[in-house]
N, C-alpha and C positions, 0 to 999 in steps of 0.2 A: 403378440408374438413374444415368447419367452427368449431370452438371452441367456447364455449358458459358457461360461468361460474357466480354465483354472486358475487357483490363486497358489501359490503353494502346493500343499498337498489335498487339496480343497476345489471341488466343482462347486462354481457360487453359478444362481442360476433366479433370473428374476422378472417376475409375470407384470407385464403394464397390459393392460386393458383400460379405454376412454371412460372413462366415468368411475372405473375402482381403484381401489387405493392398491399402489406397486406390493410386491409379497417378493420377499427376497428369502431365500434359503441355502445354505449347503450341505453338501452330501461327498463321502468320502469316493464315490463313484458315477460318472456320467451318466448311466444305467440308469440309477437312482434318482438325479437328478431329473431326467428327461419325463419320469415315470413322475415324478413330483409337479411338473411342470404344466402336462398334459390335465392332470387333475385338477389344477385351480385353474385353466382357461376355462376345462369344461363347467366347475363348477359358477365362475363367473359369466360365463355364456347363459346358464340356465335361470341366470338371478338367484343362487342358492346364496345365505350368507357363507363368508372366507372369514373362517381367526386371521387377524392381525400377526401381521410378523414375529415371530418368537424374538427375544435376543440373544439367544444359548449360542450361537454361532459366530455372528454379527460383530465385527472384531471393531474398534477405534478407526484403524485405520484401511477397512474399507470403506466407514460410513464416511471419514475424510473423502476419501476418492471419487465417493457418489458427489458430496457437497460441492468437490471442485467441479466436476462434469458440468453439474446439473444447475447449482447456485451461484458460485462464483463469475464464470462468464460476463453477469449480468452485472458487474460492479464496476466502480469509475476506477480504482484500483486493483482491478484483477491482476495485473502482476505482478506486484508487491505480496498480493494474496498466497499466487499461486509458490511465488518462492519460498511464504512459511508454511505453507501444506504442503509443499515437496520436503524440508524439514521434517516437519511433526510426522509424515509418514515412514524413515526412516529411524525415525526414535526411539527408542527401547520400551516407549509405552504404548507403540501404534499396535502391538498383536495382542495387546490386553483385549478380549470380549470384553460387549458393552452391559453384561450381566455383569461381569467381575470388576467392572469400573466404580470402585465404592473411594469415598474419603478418601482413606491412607494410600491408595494408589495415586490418587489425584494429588496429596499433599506432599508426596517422596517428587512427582514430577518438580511439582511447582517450586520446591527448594532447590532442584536441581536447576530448575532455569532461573532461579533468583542468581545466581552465581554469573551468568550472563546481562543480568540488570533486570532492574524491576520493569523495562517496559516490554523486553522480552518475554517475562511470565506473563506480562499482562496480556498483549497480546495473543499469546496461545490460551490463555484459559477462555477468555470472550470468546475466542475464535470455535471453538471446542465447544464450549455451551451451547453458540450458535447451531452447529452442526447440528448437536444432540436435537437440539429445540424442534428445528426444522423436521427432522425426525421423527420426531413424536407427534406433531400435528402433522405432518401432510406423508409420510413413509410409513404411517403402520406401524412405527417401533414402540415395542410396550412396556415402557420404568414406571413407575410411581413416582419419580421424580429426578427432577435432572442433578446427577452427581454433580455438578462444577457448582451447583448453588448450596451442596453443604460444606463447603469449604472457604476460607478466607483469600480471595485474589488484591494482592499485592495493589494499594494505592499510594497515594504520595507523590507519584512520580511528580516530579521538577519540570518546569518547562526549558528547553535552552537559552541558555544567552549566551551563549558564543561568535564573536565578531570578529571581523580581521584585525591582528594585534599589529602593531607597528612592525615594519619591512616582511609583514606576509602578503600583501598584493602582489608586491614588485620580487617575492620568492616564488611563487608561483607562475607571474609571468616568466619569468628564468627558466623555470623546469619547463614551461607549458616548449617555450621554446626550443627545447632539446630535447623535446616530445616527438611521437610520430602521427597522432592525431592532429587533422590541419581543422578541426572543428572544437576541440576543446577549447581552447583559449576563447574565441568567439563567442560561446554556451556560458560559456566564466563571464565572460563583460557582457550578455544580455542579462544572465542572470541578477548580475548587481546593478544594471542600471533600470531593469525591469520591473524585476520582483517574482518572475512570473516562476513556478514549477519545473522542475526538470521534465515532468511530464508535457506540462502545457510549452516548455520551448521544441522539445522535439517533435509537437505536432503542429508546430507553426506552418504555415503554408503562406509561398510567396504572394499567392493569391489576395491573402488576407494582410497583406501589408502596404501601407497606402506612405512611401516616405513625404510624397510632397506636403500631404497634412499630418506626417509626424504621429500617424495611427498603427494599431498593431489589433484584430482581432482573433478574440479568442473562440470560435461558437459552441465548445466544447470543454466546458473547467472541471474542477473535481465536486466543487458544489451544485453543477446541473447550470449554472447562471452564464451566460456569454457576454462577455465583457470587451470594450475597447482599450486598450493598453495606451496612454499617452508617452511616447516617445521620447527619453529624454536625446540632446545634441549625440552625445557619446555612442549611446545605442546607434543612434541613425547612421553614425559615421558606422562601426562596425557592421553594420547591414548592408552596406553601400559597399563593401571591402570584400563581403561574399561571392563566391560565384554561383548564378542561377543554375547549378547545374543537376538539380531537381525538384517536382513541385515541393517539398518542404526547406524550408529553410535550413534546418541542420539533416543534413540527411545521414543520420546515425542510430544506431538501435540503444535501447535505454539501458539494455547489459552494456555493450561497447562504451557508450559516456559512462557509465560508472568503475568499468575495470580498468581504462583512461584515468577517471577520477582518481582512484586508488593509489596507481603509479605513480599520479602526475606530484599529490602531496608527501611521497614516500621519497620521490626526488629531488621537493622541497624541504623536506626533512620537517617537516610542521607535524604536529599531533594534533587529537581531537577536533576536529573539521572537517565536516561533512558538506557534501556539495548543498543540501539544504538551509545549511546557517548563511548562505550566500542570500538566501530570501530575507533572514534575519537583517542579514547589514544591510541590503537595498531598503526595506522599511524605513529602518533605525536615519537612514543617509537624506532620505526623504523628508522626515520627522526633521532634521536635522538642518537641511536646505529652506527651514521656513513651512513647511506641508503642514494644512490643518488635518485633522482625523479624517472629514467628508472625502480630501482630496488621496489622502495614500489610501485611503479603503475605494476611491474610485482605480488606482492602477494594483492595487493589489488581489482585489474581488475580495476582500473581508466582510461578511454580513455583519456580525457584529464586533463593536466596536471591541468588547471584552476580549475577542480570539486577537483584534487587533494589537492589543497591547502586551500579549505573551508573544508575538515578535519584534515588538519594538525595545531596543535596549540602549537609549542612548547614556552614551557618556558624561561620566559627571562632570570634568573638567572642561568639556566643550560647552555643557552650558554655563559652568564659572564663568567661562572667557564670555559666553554671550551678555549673561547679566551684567559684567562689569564693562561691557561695552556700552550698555541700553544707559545703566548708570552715567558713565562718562559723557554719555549725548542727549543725557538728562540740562 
């Protein structure tokens, strides 16, 4: 069954049939399109071979829109996803055709979102290749070769180490206070006595939380692995302070904690601090409290140790004070 929608000034119109590969086309009139349409069912009805998708029409950012539909969905991230492909689709590069997507198109982007930070180019050029990719093996689309790999994509990036600096806990409790979300502050102290994702705390479910044994499951993380959370005192009392008055524990949406988030350190008057460097200090606090690597990679779900150490950033001074304590009880 062909699909046949406008986009602009453009009927996009696109034949799937079970066993052959999608054929997407536009045409400046429905007429035209329908008459296009009829043609490659029948010709795929009869087993005739179908040319592959041209790309003379086929802009960036519809094949974006296909990728979200159809590939996205399927990711432990899709809404992180889908917020930079709503992005990249209104971008000044999304109505480039994907015949006229050469280098210097691609390198004018990329400078331009270097100015937003190297992780923001990086992300969109991966994400872009991706699409293309996909594209050309399983959509029919026909390049000689994927434009995002003649170009240089931005690496270096820095890992964070960002931690709470002296009287930003207890500024943030202040604003959280003179907030109007009654679930933010709560999301802040699981988060630092957890470790756990903003995604993985908004889908906690009271079900999966056992206080008597001081357990918290996860059956669903961003690496596919479901994990038991050990509970620390602190956590458990803020659990206990909730009210059950939905099966998940924070019953918030992940926009909401963040536009929350936003306000909350604007009101704190704090800069660069993101609701994720809250995973950084819960690590680092862990590390910190005595934790060997086996035991914060068991509440943190880190497979390996090496990702573990780009969130751990303890402080140099606290272990001064430790060694010259170990020294003194020498």
């Amino acid at each position: 069954m062909a699909t046949i929608r406008k986009r602009g000034n453009k009927w996009q119109v696109q034949v799937r049939r079970k066993g052959a590969r999608p054929q997407n086309k536009s045409f400046a009139t429905r007429k035209d399109a329908e008459i296009w349409a009829r043609q490659i069912e029948s010709s795929i009805d009869l087993g005739k071979p179908v040319e592959p998708t041209p790309t003379t029409d086929l802009t960036l950012g519809a094949l974006l829109e296909r990728y979200e539909r159809e590939i996205t969905p399927s990711k432990k991230g899709r809404a992180a996803e889908e917020r930079r492909l709503s992005r990249l689709r209104k971008d000044r590069v999304a109505p480039t055709p994907i015949a006229c997507l050469d280098a210097p198109t691609l390198c004018k982007f990329r400078d331009r979102r270097i100015k937003d930070g190297l992780r923001a180019a990086q992300y969109d050029l991966v994400l872009i290749r991706h699409a293309i990719e996909i594209a050309r093996k399983e959509w029919g689309l026909v390049l000689p070769a994927n434009p995002v790999d003649q170009i240089r994509i931005p690496m270096g990036i820095k890992s964070r180490n960002r931690r709470l600096e002296h009287g930003e806990y207890e500024a943030l409790r202040e604003a959280a206070r003179r907030g109007r979300s009654p679930f933010l502050w709560p999301a802040i102290e699981l988060a630092i006595e957890t470790a756990m994702r903003r995604g993985e705390l908004l889908k906690l479910r009271w079900i999966d939380v056992d206080l008597d044994k001081g357990l918290a499951l996860l059956p669903d993380t961003k690496n596919g692995h479901p994990r038991q959370v050990p509970l620390t005192p602190a956590a458990q009392a803020t659990l206990s302070r909730l009210p059950r008055c939905s099966e998940r524990v924070l019953p918030i949406t992940d926009t909401a904690l963040r536009q929350a988030w936003d306000r909350l350190v604007d009101r704190a008057e704090i800069t660069n601090l993101r609701f994720h460097d809250l995973r950084h200090e819960a690590v680092s606090r862990f590390f910190e409290r005595g934790l060997n690597i086996a035991e914060v990679a068991l509440i943190s779900g880190h497979r390996d140790p090496r990702m573990l150490f780009r969130y751990t950033h303890l402080k140099s001074q606290d272990v001064a004070a430790k060694l010259s304590a170990l020294h003194a009880a020498a």
